[in-house]
C-alpha positions in Angstrom: 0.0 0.0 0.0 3.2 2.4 1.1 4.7 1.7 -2.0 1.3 2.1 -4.4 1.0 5.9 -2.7 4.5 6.2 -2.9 4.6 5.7 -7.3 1.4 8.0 -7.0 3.2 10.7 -5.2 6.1 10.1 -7.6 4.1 10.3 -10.4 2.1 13.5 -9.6 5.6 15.3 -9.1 6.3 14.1 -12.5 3.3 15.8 -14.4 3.2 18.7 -11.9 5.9 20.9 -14.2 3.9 19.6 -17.0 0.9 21.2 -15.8 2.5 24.5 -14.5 3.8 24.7 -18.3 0.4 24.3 -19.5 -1.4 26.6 -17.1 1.1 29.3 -18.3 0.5 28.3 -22.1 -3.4 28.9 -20.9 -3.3 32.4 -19.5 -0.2 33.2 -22.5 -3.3 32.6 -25.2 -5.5 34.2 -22.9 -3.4 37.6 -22.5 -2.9 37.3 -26.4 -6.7 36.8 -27.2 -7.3 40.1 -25.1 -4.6 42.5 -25.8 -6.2 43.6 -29.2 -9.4 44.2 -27.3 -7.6 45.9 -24.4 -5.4 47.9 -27.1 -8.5 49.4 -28.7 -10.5 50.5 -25.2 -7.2 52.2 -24.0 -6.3 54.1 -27.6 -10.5 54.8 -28.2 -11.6 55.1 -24.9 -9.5 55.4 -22.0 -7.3 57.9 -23.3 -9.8 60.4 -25.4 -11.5 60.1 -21.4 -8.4 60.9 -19.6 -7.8 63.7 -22.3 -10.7 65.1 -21.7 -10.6 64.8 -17.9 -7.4 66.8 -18.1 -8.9 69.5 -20.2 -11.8 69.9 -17.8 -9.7 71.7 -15.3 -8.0 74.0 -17.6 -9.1 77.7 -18.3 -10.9 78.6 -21.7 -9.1 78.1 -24.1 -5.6 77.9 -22.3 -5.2 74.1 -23.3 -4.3 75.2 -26.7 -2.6 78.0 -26.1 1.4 77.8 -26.9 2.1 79.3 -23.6 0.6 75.6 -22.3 -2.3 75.3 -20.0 -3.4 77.4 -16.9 -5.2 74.5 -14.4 -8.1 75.3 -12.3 -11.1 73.8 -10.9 -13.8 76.7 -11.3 -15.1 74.9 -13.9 -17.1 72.1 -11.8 -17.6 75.0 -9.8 -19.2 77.0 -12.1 -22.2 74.3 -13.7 -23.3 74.4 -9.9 -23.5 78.0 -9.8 -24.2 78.5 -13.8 -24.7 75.4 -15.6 -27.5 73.3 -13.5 -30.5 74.5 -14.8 -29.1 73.2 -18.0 -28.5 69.8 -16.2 -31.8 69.7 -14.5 -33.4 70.6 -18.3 -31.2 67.6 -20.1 -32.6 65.2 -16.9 -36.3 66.6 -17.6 -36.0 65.5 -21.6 -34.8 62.1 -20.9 -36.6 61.6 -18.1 -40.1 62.5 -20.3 -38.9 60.9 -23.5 -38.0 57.5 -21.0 -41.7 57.9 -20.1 -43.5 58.2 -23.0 -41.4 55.2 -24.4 -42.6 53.2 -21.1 -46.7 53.6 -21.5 -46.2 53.4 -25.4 -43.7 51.2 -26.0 -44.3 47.7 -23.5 -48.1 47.5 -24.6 -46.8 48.2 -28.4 -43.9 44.9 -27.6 -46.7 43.0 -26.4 -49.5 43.1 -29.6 -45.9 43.0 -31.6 -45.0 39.7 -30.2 -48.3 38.4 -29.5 -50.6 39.6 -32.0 -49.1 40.7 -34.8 -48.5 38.3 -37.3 -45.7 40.1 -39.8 -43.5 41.3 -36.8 -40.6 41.2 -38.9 -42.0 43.5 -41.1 -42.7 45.8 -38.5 -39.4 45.5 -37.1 -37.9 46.9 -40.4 -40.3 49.6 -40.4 -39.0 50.5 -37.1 -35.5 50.7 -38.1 -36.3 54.1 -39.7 -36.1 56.4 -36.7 -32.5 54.8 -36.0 -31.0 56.5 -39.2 -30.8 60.3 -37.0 -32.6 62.1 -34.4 -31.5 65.1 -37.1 -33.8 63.9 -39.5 -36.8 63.0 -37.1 -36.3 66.6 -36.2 -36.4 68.0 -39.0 -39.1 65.6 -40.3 -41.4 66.7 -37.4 -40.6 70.4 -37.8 -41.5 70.6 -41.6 -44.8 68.6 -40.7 -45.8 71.3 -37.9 -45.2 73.8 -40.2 -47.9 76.2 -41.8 -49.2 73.8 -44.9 -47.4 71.0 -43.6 -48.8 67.8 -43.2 -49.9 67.7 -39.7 -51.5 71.0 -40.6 -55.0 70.1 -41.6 -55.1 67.9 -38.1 -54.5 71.0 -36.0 -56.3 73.1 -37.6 -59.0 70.9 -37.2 -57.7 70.7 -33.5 -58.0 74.7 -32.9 -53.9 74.5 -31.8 -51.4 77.0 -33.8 -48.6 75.5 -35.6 -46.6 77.3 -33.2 -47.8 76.6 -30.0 -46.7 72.9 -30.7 -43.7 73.3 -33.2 -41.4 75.4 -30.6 -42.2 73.6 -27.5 -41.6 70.9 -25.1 -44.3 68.3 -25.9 -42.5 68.8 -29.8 -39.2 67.9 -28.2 -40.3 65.2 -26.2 -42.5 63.3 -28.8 -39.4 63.5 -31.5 -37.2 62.1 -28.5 -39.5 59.6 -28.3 -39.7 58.7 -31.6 -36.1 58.3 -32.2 -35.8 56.0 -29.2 -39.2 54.1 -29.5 -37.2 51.1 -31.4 -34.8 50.8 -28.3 -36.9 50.4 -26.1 -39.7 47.9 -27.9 -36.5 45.7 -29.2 -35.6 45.3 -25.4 -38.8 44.5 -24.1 -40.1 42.4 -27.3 -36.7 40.0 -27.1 -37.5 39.8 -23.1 -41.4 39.0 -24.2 -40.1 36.5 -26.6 -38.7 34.2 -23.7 -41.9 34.4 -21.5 -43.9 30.9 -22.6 -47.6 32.1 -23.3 -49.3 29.3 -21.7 -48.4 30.9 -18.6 -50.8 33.9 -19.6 -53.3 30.9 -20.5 -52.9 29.2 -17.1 -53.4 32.4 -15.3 -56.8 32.6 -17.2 -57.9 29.6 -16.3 -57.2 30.1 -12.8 -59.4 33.1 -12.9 -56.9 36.1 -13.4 -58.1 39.0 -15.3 -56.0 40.5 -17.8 -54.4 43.4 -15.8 -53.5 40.8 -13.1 -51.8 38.7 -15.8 -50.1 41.7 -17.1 -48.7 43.1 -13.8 -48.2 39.7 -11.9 -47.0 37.8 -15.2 -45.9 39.6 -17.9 -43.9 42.8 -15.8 -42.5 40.5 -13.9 -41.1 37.8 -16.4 -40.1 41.0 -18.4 -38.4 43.5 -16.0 -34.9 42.9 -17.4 -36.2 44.1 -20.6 -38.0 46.9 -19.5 -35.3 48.1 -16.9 -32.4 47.6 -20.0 -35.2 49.5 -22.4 -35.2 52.6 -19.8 -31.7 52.5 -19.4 -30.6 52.6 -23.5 -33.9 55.3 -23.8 -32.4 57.3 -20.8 -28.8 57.2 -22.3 -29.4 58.3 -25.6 -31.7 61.2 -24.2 -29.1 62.8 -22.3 -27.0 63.4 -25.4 -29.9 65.1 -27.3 -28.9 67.8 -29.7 -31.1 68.2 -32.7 -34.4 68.1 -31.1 -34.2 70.8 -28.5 -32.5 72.9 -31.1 -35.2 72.4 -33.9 -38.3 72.0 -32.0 -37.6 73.5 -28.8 -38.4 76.7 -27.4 -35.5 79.0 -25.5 -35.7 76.7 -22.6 -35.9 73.3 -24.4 -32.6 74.7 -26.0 -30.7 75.4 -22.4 -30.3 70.8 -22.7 -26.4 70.4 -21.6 -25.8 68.7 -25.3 -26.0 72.0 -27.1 -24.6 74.3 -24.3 -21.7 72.0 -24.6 -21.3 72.6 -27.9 -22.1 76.6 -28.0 -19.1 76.8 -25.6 -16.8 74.4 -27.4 -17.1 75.7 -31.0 -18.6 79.0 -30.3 -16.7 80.5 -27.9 -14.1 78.3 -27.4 -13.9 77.8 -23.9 -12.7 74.3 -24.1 -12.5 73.8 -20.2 -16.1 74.1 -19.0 -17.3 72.3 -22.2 -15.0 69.2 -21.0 -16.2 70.2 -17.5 -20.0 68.9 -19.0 -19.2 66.3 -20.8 -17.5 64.3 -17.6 -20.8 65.4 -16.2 -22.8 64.0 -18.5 -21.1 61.0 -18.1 -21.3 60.7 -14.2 -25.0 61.2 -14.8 -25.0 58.3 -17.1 -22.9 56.0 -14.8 -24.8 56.8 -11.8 -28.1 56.0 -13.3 -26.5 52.9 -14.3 -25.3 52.0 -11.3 -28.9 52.6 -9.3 -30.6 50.9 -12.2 -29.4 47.7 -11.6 -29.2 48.1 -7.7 -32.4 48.5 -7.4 -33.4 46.1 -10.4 -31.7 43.3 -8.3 -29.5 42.7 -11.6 -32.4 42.1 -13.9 -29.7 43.3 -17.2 -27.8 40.1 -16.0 -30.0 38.0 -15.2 
């Protein structure tokens, strides 16, 4: 028996370097598998990021100036004191546009997956808005114009061209338009993995239809509603031709545009960088409450 465990022992020691050499073959192919990937986030990501990190606390223009940058940190400083009206009007837009893409777009998922028999068809249809919020903008402008083609409905309404064309329920409906897709997509491919007879056997067991929808179907598709929201809310933040086209004075405070007015038009590179890094706080810490409070429904 002694000498059995001892040719085991032996023989163990014997592949161990074997194995070692192996394991570091494993992780080599590993590390070379990933270092394209990891080459590309640092030279298109990390780095444009860090750039404009570093810009953010420089003055005006002063980054490009051949005398070399003067640092400060006014600028974070001054979108508390200036700048968050503009903030709190971006978070208004997405917020709305997420909205409106909730109430229309589950129940439009739901006939899409269930009812409608040509879905694909639809879903190419849909594809449409995705080619520019700059030309759902401007599609929805020339429409609300004076002889346009919505203008026959309001004047049959009794509402002015202009009390809809340069205001916020304009902005808000062409938000939503360009990010209705997102959000049906995500809840139809969640709706697609819910077996129907599940709605069936709550009807037989007496449910009505709300109580199938709202003890059945949220539930079984929260992860696609909650990643829906998300995609509609992160897009919305960014928004650039609809306040601008559509919008009235205040629509077209939205942080997208501001940031753009002091980049290209008056240079001041600093507190444009300054608003961009917020923008993308805002989008990380909606994120990150998102799925703490959706108990991980994206990775589910």
């Amino acid at each position: 028996m002694a000498t059995d465990s001892g040719s085991l022992t032996s023989s163990v020691r014997a592949l161990a370097p074997e194995l070692r050499r192996r394991q570091r073959a494993d992780r080599f192919r590993t590390a070379m598998f990933l270092a394209p990937a990891a080459l590309l986030a640092i030279l298109f990501l990390y780095s444009p990021l860090a750039f404009i990190v570093h810009m953010s606390f420089t003055i005006g223009s002063s980054f490009l100036s051949p005398a070399g940058p003067q640092y400060t940190v006014d600028n974070y400083g001054l979108m508390l004191d200036q700048y968050l009206p503009n903030l709190l009007v971006t978070i208004q837009l997405a917020t709305l546009a997420m909205l409106v893409d909730l109430v229309f777009g589950v129940p439009f998922a739901y006939l899409l997956v269930r009812k409608v028999r040509y879905r694909d068809v639809v879903r190419a249809v849909m594809v449409f808005p995705m080619f520019g919020a700059l030309y759902v903008a401007f599609g929805l402008s020339f429409a609300l114009l004076p002889g346009g083609l919505l203008d026959p409905v309001l004047r049959l309404l009794g509402i002015p061209n202009t009390a809809l064309l340069f205001s916020l329920p304009a902005v808000v409906f062409a938000m939503s338009i360009f990010t209705f897709p997102f959000m049906v997509m995500n809840v139809g491919t969640a709706l697609s993995n819910v077996d129907p007879t599940l709605e069936e056997a709550a009807a037989c067991l007496g449910a009505r239809p709300w109580q199938t929808a709202t003890r059945v179907i949220l539930p079984l598709t929260r992860a696609g509603i909650v990643a829906g929201a998300l995609m509609v809310f992160g897009w919305s933040i960014g928004t650039f031709a609809e306040p601008l086209l559509l919008g009235s004075l205040n629509e077209q405070r939205s942080l997208a545009w501001t940031v753009y007015q002091n980049a290209v038009v008056e240079n001041d590179y600093g507190i444009a960088s300054a608003m961009g890094i917020v923008l993308l706080a805002l989008a990380f810490v909606v994120t990150y409450f998102s799925l703490r409070y959706s108990r991980g429904a994206l990775v589910e």
